[in-house]
C-alpha positions as CSV (number, residue, x, y, z in Angstrom):
1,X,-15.6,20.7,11.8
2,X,-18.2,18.0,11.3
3,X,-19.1,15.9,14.0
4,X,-19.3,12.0,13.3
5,X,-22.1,10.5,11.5
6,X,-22.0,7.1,10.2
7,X,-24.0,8.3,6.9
8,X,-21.1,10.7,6.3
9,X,-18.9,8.1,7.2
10,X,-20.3,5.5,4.6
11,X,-20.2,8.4,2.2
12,X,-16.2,8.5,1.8
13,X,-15.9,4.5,2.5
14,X,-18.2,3.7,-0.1
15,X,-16.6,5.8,-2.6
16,X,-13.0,5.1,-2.0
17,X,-12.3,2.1,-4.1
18,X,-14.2,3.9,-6.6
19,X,-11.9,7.0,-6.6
20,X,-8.5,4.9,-6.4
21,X,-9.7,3.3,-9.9
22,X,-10.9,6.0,-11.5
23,X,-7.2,7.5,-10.6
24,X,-5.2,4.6,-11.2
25,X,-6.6,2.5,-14.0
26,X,-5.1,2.5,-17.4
27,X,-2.1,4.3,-16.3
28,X,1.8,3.4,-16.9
29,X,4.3,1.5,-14.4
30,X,6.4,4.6,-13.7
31,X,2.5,6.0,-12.2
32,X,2.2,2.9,-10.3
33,X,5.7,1.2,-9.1
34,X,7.0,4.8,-8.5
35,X,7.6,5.8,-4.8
36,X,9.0,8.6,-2.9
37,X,12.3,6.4,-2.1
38,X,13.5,3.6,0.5
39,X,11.1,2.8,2.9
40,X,7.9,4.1,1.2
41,X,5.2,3.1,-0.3
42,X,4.0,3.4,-4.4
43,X,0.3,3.4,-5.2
44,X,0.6,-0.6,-5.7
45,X,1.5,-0.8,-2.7
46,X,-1.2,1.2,-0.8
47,X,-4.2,-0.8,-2.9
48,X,-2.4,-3.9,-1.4
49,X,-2.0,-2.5,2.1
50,X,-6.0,-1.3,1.6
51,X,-6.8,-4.5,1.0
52,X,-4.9,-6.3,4.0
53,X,-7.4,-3.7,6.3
54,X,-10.4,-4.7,4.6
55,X,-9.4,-8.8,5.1
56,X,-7.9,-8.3,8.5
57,X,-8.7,-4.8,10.2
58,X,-11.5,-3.0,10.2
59,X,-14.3,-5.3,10.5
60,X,-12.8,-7.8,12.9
61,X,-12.0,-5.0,15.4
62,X,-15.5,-3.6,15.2
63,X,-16.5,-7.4,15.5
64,X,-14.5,-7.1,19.0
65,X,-15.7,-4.0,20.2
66,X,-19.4,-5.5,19.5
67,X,-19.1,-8.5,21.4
68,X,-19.0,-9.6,25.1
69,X,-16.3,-11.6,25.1
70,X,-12.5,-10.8,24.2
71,X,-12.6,-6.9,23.2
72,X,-8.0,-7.1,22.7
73,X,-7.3,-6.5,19.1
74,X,-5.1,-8.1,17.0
75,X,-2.0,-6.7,15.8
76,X,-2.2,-4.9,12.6
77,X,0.8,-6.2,9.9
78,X,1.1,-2.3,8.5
79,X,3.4,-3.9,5.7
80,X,1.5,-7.4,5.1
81,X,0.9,-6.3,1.4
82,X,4.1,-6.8,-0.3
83,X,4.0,-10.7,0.0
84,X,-0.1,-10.5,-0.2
85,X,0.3,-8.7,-3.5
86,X,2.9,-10.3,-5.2
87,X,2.3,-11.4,-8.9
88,X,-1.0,-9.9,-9.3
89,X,-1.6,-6.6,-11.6
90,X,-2.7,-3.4,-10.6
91,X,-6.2,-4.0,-11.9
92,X,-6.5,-7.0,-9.8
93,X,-6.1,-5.4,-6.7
94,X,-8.6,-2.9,-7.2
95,X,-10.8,-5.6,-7.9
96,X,-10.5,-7.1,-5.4
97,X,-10.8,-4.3,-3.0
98,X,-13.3,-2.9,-4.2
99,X,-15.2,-6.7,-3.9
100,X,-13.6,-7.1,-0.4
101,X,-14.7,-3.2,0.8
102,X,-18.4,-4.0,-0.6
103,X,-18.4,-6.9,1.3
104,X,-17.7,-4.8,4.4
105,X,-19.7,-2.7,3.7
106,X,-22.6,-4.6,3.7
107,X,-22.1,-6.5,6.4
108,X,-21.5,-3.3,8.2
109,X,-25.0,-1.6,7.6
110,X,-26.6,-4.9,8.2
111,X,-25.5,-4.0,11.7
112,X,-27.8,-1.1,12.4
113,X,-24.5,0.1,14.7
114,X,-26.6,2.7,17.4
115,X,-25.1,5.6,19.1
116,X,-24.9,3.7,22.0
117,X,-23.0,1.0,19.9
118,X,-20.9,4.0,18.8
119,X,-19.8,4.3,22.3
120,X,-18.4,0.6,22.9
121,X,-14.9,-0.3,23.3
122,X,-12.0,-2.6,22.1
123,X,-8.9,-2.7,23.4
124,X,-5.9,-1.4,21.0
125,X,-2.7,-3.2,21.3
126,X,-0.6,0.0,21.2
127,X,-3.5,2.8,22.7
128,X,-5.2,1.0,25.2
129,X,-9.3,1.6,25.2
130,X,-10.9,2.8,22.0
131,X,-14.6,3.5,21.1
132,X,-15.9,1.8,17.6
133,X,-17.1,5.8,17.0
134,X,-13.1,6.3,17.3
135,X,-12.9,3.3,15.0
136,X,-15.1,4.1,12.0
137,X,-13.5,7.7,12.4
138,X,-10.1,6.2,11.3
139,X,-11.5,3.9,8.9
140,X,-12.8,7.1,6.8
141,X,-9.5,9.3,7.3
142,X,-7.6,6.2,6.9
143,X,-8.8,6.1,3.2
144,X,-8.2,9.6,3.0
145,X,-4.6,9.5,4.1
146,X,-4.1,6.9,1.3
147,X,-6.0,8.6,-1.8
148,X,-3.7,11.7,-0.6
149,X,-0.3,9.8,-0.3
150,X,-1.0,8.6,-3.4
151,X,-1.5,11.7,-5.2
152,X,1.5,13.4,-3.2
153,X,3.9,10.1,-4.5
154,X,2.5,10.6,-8.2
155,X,2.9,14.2,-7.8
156,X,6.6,13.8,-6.6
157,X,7.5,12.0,-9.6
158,X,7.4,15.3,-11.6
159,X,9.2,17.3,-8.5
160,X,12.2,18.8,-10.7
161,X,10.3,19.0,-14.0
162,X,8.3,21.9,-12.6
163,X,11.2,24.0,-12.3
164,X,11.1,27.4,-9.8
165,X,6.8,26.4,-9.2
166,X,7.7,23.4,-6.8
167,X,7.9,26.6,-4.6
168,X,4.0,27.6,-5.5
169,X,3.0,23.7,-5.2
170,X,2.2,22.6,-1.7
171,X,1.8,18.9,-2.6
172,X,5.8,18.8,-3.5
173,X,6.9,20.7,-0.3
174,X,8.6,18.2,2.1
């Protein structure tokens, strides 16, 4: 297990709007719109719901946990992106996030966050106290959990054309 750095950090952050593209461009609707039924999300959705985070989340909680003043965050709207993204293309979303996650980005490392800064807190709405290490450590396994759910709803889409290997496939086991 690797401990927390923020270079390893910036390593997967950096590189996840590139990765979504590079797996999602030029592909058809049935890739895209697909999902694993009610209640869930397709790939369009998670660029959307990755881009609500970048304009709403991440940085204005580590903004909190910075200051001196009010350290409560603000609710997080988990399914903000299907009226945010309405009308626009896939190719416009990963524009935009990866626009929006620069952005962050660079205002982030313009931060010089220190360990000690690692150590500061915020107040969660749902878990109480949180540190901005604890933070940044979500951020980057928050991508992660997206770039896999998308691959396991993509994936799912060709669950019965396998035949007797879904058995051998871990990404179609429930």
């Amino acid at each position: 297990m690797a401990n927390f750095s923020i270079d390893k950090a910036l390593e997967i952050l950096e590189q996840t709007p590139k990765t979504l593209t590079s797996f999602l461009q030029n592909l058809s609707d049935e890739w895209i719109f697909s999902n694993e039924g009610d209640e869930t999300w397709s790939p369009f959705d998670v660029i959307g719901h990755l881009i609500h985070g970048e304009k709403t989340d991440w940085i204005q909680r580590l903004n909190k946990v910075l200051s001196e003043n009010d350290k409560h965050f603000d609710p997080f709207d988990r399914f903000a992106q299907f009226e945010s993204s309405k009308g626009k293309s896939l190719q416009q979303l990963l524009s935009e996030f990866e626009v929006l996650r620069t952005k962050n980005l660079v205002y982030f490392k313009s931060l010089n966050i220190s360990e000690t800064d690692l150590q500061k807190t915020g107040i969660h709405p749902d878990f109480g106290q949180v540190t901005l290490q604890q933070l940044l450590a979500t951020w980057v396994t928050h991508d992660l959990g997206h770039i896999a759910q998308v691959a396991r709803v993509m994936a799912k889409q060709y669950t019965h054309e396998v035949g007797h290997w879904t058995a051998y496939i871990s990404i179609l086991q429930k």
